[in-house]
C-alpha positions, -999 to +999 in steps of 0.1 A: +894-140+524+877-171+513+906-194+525+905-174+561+872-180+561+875-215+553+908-222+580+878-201+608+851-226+601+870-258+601+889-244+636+850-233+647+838-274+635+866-286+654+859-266+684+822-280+684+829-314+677+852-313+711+823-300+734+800-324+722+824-351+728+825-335+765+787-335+764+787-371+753+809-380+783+791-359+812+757-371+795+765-409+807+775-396+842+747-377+847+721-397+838+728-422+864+721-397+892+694-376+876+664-388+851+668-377+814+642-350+812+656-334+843+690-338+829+674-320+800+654-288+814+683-279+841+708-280+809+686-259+781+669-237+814+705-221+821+716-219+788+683-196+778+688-181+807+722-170+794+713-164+762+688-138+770+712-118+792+735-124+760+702-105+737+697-082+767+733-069+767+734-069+730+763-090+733+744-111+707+718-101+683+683-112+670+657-101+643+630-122+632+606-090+621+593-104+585+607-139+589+585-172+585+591-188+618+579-224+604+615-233+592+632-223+629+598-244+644+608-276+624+644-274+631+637-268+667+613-296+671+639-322+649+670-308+676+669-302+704+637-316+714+637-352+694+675-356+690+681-347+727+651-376+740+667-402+718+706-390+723+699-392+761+679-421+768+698-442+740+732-432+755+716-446+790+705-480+777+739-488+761+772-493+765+802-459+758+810-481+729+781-489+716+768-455+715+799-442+698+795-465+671+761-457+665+765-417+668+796-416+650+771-422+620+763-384+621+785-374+594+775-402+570+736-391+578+740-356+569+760-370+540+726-388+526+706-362+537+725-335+520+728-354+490+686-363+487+674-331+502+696-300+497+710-316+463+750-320+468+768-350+464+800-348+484+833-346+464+854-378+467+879-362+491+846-356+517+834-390+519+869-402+520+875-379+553+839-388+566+844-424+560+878-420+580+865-405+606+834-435+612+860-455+607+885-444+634+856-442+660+846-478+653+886-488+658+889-467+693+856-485+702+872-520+691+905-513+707+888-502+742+869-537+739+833-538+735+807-544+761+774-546+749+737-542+769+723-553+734+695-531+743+671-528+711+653-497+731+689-478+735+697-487+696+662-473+682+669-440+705+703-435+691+696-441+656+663-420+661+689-394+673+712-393+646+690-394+619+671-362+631+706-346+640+720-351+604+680-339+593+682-310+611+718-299+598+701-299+564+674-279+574+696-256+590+716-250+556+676-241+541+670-216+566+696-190+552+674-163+561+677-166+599+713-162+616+731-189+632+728-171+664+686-163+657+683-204+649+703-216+679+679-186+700+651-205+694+665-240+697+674-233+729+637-220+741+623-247+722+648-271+744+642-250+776+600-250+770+596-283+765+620-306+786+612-283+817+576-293+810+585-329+807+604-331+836+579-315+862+555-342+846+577-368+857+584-355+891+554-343+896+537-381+884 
């Protein structure tokens, strides 16, 4: 049971890590026809949308009756609503290989993190496969040839992003209380809330 549930959640990390590589790539079209916050509120809009026909249809579930909602407000506020401004607007001021260098650091940020905040130091066979994994991002980047903006602005936003990216995975393991499905509920009305409101700022200004 353990070792199925192990094989399911490496297959599941795998899974993610290929949308958000998607994400990454349609991210740099997009914001060359559309501004960043409108980007943003058109992409966390629909998907709350979705989600509450999801909760509606009890296809999924949530509770938070008796639950401190300050942990799910800090990790909401850390991602999607910091990471996503920095993530965005970083990977708009620089270069496809710049900004894969720089957010291929996620897994040696949570790394720290996780080690400082939730008190686990990885084993020496996970920073050898985090390390190897940086590592083979950086070559693909140096292989492709690197053209850099040297934009200071786009470098600030994209380090901003990973570090609270790799904070809120941390925060994420805390909240144990709330379901995976309950914290990425109200990550995505935190994301729909406020980049809609940014975005008819910005249009409307």
């Amino acid at each position: 049971m353990v070792k199925n549930k192990m094989i399911i959640g490496h297959l599941c990390a795998i899974v993610c890590q290929v949308f958000f590589g998607f994400s990454y790539f349609f991210t740099k079209k997009s914001t060359g026809a559309v501004s960043a916050f409108t980007l943003l509120s058109w992409r966390f809009l629909i998907a709350f949308i979705f989600f509450n026909i999801c909760v509606l249809t009890h296809i999924v579930k949530v509770d938070f009756r008796g639950k401190s909602f300050l942990p799910l407000v800090q990790i909401a506020l850390l991602q999607p609503v910091i990471y996503y401004i920095g993530e965005t607007y970083g990977i708009s001021l620089t270069t496809t290989a710049e900004s894969g260098i720089i957010l291929a650091c996620f897994p040696i940020a949570t790394l720290i993190f996780s080690t400082i905040i939730l008190r686990e130091p990885p084993t020496k066979q996970q920073a050898t496969g985090i390390g190897t994994a940086a590592l083979g991002v950086i070559i693909i980047a140096l292989i492709k040839g690197i053209e850099a903006k040297f934009s200071f602005l786009g470098y600030a936003m994209l380090i901003m992003g990973v570090i609270t990216y790799s904070l809120c995975s941390v925060l994420c393991r805390k909240a144990a209380e709330f379901s995976s499905v309950e914290k990425t509920y109200v990550m995505t009305m935190f994301g729909a809330v406020a980049f809609t409101l940014m975005a008819l700022i910005e249009n409307a200004l």
